[in-house]
C-alpha positions as a Markdown table, in Angstrom:
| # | Residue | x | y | z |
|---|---|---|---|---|
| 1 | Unk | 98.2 | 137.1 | 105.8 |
| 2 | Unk | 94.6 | 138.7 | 106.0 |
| 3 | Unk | 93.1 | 139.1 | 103.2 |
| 4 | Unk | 89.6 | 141.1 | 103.4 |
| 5 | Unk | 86.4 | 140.0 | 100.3 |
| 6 | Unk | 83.7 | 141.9 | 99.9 |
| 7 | Unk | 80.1 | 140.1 | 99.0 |
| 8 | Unk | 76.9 | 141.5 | 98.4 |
| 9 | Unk | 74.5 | 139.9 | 100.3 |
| 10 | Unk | 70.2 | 140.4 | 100.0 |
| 11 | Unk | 67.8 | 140.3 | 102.5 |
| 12 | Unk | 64.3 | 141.0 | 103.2 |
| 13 | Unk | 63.5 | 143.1 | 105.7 |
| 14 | Unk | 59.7 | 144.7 | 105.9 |
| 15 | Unk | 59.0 | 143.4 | 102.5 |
| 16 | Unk | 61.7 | 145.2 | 101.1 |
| 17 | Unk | 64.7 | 143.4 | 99.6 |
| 18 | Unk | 67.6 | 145.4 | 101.1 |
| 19 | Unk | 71.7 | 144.8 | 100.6 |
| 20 | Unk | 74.1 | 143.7 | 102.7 |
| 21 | Unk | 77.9 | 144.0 | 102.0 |
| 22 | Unk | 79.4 | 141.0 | 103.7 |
| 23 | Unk | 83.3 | 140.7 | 104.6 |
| 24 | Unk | 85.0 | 137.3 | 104.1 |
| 25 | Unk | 88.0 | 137.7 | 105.9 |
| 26 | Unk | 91.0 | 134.7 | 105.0 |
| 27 | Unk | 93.6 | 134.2 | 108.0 |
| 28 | Unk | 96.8 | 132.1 | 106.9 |
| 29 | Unk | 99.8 | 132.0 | 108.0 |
| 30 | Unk | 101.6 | 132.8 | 104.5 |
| 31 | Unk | 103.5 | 135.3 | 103.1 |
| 32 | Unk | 102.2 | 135.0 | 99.2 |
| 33 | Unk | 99.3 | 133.2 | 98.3 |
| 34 | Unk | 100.6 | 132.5 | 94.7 |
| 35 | Unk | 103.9 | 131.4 | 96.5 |
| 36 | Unk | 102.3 | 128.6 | 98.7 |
| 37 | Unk | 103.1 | 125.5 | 96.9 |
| 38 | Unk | 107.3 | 126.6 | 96.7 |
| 39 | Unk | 107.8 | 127.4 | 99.9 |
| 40 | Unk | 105.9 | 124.9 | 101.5 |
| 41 | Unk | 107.9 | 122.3 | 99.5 |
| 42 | Unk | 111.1 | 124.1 | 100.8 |
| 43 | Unk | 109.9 | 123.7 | 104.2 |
| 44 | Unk | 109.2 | 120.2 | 104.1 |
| 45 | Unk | 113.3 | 119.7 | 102.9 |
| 46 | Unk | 114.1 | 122.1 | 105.9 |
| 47 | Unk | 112.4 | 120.0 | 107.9 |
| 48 | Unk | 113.9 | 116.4 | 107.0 |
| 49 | Unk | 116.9 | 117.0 | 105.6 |
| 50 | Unk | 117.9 | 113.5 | 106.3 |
| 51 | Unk | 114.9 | 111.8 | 104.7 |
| 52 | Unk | 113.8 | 113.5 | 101.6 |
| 53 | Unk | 115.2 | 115.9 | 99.1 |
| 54 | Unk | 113.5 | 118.4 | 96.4 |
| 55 | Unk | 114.4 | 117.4 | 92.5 |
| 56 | Unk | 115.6 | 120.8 | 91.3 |
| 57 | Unk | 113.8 | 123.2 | 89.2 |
| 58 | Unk | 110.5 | 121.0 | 90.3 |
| 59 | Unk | 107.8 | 120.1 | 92.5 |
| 60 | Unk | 109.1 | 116.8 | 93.3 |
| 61 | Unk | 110.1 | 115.6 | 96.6 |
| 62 | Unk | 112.2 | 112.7 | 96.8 |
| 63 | Unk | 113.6 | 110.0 | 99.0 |
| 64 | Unk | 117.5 | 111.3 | 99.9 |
| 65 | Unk | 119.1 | 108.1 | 98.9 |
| 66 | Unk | 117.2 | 106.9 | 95.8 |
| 67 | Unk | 117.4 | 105.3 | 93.6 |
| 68 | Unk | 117.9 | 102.2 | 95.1 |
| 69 | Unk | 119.4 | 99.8 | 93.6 |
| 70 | Unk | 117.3 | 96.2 | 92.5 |
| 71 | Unk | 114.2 | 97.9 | 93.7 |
| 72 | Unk | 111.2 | 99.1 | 92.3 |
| 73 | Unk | 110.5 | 102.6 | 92.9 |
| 74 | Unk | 107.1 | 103.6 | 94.3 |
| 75 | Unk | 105.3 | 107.3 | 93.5 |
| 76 | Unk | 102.5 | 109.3 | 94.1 |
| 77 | Unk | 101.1 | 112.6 | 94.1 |
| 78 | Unk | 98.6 | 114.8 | 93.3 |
| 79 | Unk | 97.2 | 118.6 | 94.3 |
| 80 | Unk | 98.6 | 119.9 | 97.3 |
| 81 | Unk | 96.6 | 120.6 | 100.3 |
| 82 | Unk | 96.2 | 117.6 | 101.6 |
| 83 | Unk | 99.1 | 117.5 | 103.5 |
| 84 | Unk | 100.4 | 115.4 | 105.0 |
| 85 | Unk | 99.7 | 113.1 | 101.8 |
| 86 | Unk | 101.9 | 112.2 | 99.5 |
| 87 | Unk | 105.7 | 113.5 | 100.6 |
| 88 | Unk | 105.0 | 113.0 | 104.2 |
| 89 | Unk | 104.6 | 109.3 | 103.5 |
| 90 | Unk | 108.3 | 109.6 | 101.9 |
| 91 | Unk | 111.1 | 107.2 | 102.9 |
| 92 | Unk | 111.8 | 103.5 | 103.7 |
| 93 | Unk | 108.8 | 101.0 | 103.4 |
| 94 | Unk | 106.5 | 103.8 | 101.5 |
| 95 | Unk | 107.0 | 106.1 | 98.4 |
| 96 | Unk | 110.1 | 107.0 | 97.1 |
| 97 | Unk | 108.9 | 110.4 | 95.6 |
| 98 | Unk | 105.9 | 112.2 | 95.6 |
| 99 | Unk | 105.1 | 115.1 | 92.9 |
| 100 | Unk | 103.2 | 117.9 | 93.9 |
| 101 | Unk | 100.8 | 119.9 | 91.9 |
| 102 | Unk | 99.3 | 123.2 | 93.1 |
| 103 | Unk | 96.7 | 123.5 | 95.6 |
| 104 | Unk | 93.6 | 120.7 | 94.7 |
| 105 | Unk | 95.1 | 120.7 | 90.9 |
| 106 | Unk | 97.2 | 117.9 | 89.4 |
| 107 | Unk | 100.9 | 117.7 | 88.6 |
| 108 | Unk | 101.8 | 118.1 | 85.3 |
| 109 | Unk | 103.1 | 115.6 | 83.6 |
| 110 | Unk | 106.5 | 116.8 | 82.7 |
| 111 | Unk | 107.0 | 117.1 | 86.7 |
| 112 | Unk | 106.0 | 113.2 | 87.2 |
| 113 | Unk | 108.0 | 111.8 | 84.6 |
| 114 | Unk | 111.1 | 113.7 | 86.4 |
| 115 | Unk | 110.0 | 111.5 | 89.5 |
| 116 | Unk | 109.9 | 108.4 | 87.2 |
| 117 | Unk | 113.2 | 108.6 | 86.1 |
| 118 | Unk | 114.5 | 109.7 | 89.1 |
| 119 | Unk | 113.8 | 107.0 | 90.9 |
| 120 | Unk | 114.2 | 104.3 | 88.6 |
| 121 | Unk | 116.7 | 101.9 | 89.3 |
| 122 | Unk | 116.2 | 100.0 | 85.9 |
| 123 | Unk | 113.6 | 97.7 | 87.3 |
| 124 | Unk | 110.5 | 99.8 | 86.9 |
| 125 | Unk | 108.6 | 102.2 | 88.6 |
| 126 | Unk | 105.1 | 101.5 | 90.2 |
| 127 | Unk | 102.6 | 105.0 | 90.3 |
| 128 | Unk | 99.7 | 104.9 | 92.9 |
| 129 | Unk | 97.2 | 107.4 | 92.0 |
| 130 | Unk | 93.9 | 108.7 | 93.4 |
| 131 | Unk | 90.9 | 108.5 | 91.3 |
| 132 | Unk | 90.6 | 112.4 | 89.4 |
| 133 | Unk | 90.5 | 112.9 | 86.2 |
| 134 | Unk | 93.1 | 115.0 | 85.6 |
| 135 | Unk | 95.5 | 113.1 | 88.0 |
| 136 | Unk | 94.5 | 109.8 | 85.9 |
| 137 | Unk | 95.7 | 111.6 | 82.9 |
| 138 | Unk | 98.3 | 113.6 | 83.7 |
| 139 | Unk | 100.1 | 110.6 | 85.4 |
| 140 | Unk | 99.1 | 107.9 | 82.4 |
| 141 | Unk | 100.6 | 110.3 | 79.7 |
| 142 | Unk | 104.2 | 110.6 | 82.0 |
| 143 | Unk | 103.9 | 107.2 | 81.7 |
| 144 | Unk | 103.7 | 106.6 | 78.4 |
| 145 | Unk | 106.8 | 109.5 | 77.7 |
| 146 | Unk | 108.8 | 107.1 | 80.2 |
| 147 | Unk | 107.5 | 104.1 | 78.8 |
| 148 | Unk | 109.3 | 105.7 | 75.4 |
| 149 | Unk | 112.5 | 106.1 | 77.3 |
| 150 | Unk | 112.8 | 102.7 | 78.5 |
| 151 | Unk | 111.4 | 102.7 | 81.7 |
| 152 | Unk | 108.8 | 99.8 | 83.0 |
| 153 | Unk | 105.9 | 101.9 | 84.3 |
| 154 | Unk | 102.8 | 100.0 | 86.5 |
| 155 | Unk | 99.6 | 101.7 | 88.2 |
| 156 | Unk | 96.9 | 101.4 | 90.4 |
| 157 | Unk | 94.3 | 104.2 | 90.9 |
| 158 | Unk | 92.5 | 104.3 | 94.2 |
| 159 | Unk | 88.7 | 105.0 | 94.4 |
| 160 | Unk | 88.0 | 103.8 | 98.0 |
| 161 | Unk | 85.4 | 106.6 | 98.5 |
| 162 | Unk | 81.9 | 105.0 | 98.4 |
| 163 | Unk | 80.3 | 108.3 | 99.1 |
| 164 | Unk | 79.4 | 109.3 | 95.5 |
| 165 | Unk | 79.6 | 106.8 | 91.8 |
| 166 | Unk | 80.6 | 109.8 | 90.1 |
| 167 | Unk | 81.3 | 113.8 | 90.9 |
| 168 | Unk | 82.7 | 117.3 | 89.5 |
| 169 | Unk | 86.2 | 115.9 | 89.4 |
| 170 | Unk | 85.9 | 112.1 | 88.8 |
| 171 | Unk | 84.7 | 109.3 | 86.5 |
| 172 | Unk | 84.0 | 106.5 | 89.2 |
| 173 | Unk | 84.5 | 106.8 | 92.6 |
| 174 | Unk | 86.9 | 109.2 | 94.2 |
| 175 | Unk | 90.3 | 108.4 | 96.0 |
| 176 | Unk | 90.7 | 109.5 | 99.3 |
| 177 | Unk | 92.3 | 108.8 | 102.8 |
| 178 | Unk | 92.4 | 104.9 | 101.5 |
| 179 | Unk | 94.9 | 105.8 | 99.4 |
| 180 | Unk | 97.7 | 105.9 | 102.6 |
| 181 | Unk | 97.0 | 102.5 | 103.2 |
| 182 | Unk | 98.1 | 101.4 | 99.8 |
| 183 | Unk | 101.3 | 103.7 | 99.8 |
| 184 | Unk | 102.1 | 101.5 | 103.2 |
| 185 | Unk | 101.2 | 97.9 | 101.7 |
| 186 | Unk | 103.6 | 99.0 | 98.2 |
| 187 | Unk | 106.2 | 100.4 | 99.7 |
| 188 | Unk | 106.4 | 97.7 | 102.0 |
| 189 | Unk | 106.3 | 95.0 | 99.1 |
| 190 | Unk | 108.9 | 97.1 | 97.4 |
| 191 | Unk | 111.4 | 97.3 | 100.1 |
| 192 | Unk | 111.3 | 93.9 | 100.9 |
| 193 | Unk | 112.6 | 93.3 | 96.8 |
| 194 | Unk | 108.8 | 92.6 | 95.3 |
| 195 | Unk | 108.4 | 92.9 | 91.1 |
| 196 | Unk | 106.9 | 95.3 | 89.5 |
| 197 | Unk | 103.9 | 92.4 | 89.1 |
| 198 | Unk | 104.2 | 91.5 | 92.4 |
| 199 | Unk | 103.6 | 95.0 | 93.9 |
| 200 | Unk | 100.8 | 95.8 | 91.1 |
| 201 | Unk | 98.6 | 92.4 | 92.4 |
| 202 | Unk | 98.9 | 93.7 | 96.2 |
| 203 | Unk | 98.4 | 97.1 | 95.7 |
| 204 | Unk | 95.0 | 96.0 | 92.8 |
| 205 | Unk | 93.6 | 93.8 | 96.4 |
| 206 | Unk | 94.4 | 96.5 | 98.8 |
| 207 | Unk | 92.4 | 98.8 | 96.5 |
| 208 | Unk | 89.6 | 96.3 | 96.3 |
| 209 | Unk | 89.7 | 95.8 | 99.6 |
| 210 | Unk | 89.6 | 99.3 | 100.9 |
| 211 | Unk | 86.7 | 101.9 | 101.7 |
| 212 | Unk | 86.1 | 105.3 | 102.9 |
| 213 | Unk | 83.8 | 108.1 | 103.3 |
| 214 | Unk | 83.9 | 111.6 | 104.7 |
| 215 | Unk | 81.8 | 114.5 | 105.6 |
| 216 | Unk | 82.1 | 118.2 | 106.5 |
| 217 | Unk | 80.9 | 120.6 | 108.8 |
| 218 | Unk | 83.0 | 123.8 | 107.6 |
| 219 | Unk | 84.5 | 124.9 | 104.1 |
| 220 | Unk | 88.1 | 125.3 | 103.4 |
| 221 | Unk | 89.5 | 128.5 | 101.0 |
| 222 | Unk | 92.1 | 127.9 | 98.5 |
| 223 | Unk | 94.6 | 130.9 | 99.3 |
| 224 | Unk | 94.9 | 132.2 | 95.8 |
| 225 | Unk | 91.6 | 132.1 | 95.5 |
| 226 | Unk | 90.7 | 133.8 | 99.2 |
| 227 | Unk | 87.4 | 133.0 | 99.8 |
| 228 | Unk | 85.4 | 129.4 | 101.1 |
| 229 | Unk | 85.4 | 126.9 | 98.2 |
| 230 | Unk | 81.5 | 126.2 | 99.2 |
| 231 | Unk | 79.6 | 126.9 | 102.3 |
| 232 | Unk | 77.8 | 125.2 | 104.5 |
| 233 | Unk | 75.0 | 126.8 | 107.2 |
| 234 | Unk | 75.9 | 127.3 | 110.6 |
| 235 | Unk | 73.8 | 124.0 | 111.9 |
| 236 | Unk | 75.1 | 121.8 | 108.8 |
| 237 | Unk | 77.2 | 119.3 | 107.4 |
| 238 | Unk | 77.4 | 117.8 | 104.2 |
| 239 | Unk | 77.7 | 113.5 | 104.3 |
| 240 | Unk | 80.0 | 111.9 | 101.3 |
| 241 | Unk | 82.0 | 115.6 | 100.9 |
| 242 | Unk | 85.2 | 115.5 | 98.5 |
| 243 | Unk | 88.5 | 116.3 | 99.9 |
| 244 | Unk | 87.6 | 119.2 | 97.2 |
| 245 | Unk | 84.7 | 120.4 | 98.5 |
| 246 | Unk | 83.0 | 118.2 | 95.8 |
| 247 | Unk | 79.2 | 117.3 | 96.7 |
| 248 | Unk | 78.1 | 114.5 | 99.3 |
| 249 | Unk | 75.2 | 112.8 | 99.0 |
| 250 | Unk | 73.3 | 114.7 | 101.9 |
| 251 | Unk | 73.1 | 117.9 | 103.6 |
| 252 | Unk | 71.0 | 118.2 | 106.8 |
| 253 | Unk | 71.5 | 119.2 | 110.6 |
| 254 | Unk | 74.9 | 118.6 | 111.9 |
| 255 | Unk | 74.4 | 115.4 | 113.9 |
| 256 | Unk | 76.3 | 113.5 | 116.9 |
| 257 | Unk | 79.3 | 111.8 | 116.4 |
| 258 | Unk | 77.8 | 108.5 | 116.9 |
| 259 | Unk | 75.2 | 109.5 | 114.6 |
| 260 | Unk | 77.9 | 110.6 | 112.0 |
| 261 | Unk | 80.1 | 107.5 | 113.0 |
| 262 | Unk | 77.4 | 105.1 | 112.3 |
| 263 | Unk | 76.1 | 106.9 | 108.9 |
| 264 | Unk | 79.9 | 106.4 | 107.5 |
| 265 | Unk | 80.4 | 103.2 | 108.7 |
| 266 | Unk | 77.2 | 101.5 | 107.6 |
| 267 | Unk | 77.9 | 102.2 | 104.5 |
| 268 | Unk | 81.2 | 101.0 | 104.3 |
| 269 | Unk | 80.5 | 98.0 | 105.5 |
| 270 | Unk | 78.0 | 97.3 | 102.4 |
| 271 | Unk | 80.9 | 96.9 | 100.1 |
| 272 | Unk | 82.6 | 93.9 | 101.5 |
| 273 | Unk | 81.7 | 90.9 | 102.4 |
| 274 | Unk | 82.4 | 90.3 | 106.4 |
| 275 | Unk | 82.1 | 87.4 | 108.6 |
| 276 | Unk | 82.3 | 86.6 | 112.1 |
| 277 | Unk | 86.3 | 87.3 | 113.4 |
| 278 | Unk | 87.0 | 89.2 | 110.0 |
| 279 | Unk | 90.2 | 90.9 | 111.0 |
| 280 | Unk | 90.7 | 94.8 | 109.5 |
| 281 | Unk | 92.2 | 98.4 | 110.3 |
| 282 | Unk | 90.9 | 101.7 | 110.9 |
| 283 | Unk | 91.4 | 104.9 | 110.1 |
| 284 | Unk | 89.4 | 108.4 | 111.2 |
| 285 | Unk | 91.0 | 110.8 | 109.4 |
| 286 | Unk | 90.4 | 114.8 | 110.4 |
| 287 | Unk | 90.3 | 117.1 | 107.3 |
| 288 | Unk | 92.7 | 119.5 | 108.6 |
| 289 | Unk | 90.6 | 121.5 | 111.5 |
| 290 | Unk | 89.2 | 118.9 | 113.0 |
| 291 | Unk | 90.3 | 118.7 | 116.6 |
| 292 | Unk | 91.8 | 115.0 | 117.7 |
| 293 | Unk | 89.4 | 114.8 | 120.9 |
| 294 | Unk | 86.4 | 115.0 | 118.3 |
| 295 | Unk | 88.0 | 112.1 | 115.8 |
| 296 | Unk | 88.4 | 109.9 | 119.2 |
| 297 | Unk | 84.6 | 110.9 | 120.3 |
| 298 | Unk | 84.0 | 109.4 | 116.3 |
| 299 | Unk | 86.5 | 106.0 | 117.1 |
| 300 | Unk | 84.4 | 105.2 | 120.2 |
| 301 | Unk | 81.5 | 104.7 | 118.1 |
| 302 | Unk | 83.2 | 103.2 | 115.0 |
| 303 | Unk | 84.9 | 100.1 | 117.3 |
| 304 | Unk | 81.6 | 99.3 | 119.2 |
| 305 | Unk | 79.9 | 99.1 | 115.9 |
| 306 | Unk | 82.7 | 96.8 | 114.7 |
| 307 | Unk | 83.3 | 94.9 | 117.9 |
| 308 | Unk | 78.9 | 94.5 | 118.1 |
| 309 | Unk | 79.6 | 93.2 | 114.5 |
| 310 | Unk | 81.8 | 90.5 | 115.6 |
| 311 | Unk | 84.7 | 91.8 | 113.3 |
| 312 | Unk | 88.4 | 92.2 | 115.0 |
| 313 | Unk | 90.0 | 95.7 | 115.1 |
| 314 | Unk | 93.6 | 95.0 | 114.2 |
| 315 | Unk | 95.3 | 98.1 | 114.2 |
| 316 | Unk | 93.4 | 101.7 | 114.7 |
| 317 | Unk | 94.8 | 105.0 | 113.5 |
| 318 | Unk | 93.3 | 107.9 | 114.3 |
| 319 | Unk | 95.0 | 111.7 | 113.0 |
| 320 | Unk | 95.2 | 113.7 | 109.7 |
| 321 | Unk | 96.6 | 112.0 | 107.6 |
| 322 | Unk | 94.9 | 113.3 | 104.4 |
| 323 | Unk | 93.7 | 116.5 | 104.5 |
| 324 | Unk | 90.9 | 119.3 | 102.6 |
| 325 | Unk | 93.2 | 122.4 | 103.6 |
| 326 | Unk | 91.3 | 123.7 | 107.0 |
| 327 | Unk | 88.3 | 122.0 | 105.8 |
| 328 | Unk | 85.9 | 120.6 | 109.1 |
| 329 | Unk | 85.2 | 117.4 | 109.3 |
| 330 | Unk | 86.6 | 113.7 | 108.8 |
| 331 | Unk | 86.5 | 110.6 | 107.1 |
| 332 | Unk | 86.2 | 106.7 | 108.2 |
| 333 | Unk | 88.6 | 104.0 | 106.1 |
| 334 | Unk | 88.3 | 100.6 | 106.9 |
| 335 | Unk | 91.1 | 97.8 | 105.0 |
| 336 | Unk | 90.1 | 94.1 | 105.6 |
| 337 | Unk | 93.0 | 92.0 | 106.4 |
| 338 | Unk | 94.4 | 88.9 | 105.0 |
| 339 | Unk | 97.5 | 87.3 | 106.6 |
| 340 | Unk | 99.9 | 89.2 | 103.6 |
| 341 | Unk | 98.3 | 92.9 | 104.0 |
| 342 | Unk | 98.9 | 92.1 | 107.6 |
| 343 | Unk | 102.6 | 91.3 | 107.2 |
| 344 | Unk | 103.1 | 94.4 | 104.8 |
| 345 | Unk | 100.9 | 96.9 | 107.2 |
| 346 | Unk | 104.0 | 96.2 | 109.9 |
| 347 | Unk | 106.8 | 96.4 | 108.1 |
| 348 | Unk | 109.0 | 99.0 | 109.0 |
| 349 | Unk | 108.8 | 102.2 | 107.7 |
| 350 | Unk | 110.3 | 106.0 | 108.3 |
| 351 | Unk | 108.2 | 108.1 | 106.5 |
| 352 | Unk | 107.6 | 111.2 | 108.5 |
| 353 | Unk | 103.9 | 111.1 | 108.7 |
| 354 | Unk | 103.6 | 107.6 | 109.2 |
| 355 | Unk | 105.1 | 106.7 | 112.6 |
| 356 | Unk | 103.4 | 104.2 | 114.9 |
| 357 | Unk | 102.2 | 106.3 | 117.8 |
């Protein structure tokens, strides 16, 4: 679909302010922007028929055999656009549902207390939520309702972005790419027959032990919306950028990737605690336009900087895994390692999106 905006633009040109009319032109491959959500849902199922299965009459995408029985079922979710987070992180050893809301807005919570009870198996259900205000709420009040029914309900909420304290859609820090990382370590812990308590402690130290930051180069445009969600100039990017477009901390001249690596990284690194022989895992993450050769360029610098810091690479992971739409750019995650989030990072899992390459 091609969808054409007209702006009005000013310039000056011998002294003389002067009008421009500007055309935006959106290219997706879609067939109704106001349609987007439904149909890529039904695609999804299409694709995995096997795997995962969409709860009727709602935006929740489920694991094809749960409930399972004697275990605790694990959910996420949030707005969609960030695919592949949450449903392609479905099946064995990760989430057992995830609900999806509409593109960069929250589920509602009448669609995640369907995923609560349907994949309860009467020993409680454990929600994993990145740090937005409206997801916070919307997931704490289905909660409660399921709370009311019966149902044993436990949370985390990610904020593993250390780009900003606070921003447009936040109180805190933000949840971002991180957040994969604890859908592997719970989903693990759950599958291998962990409490309700037990998964909440692991998932509570993976958060704290877990951070991230991003940047941009280009915008991405919310299709019912049709036109860039901010903009950045042809030579810039934006350091500490939202997986909303929300504000960094700095815009300036696009830089090298070692000089982008390096910015993310160093700052990551001031939030833990590392010694000599510290063991983690990495992940660059692309944003959704970002080729792979340019997040490999970004790796190079990221190991050396690890390596020069005496600190062990583990386990590397380098793709989209959570996306901004076709937003440019990428983000750096790094989870230090003890010998448990060790153990549950290589336990078996067959979500989708989440195959060892």
């Amino acid at each position: 679909m091609l969808l054409v905006l007209a702006i009005m633009k000013f310039i000056q040109m011998n002294n003389k302010y002067i009008y421009l009319k500007v055309e935006i032109e959106m290219k997706k491959i879609i067939n109704d922007p106001n349609q987007v959500v439904d149909e890529m849902i039904d695609g999804m199922v299409a694709a995995y028929p096997n795997q995962i299965r969409r709860l009727p009459d709602t935006t929740v995408i489920v694991r094809h055999d749960a409930p399972i029985d004697k275990k605790v079922g694990i959910i996420s979710g949030g707005g969609s656009g960030h695919e592949p987070a949450h449903a392609g992180y479905i099946g064995k050893g990760m989430l057992d549902a995830a609900v999806v809301g509409e593109v960069f807005t929250s589920p509602t919570p009448d669609q995640i207390l369907a995923a609560i009870k349907e994949v309860d198996s009467g020993v409680g259900v454990f929600m994993i939520i990145k740090n937005y205000t409206g997801d916070v709420l919307n997931f704490e009040m289905a909660a409660e309702l399921a709370e009311a029914e019966g149902i044993q309900v436990e949370k985390v909420i990610v904020d593993d972005d250390v780009a900003v304290e606070d921003s447009s859609f936040t109180t805190g820090r933000r949840g971002i790419a991180g957040t994969v990382f604890v859908h592997k370590v719970a989903g693990a812990k759950a599958e291998q027959g962990g409490t309700l308590e037990e998964i909440k402690a692991i998932a509570d130290k993976t958060v704290a032990q877990v951070h991230s930051m991003g940047m941009a180069i280009s915008p991405c445009t919310i299709p019912a919306a049709g036109k860039p969600s901010f903009q950045l100039g042809e030579d810039e990017m934006e350091i500490g950028m939202g997986i909303h477009g929300e504000p960094g901390i700095e815009r300036k001249p696009i830089g090298t990737a070692k000089e982008i690596a390096t910015t993310l990284l160093d700052k990551i690194l001031l939030e833990t605690e590392y010694k000599e022989n510290d063991e983690v895992v990495v992940m660059i993450n692309g944003l959704g336009s970002t080729p792979e050769m340019e997040l490999f360029i970004v790796n190079k610098t990221v190991q050396k900087i690890l390596i020069d810091k005496g600190i062990h690479v583990y386990k590397t992971y380098v793709g989209h895994y959570m996306t901004a739409l076709e937003m440019g750019g990428c983000s750096v995650t790094v989870l230090k390692l003890d010998a448990e989030l060790q153990s549950l990072l290589d336990a078996p899992s067959d979500a989708p999106n989440f195959l060892e390459r």
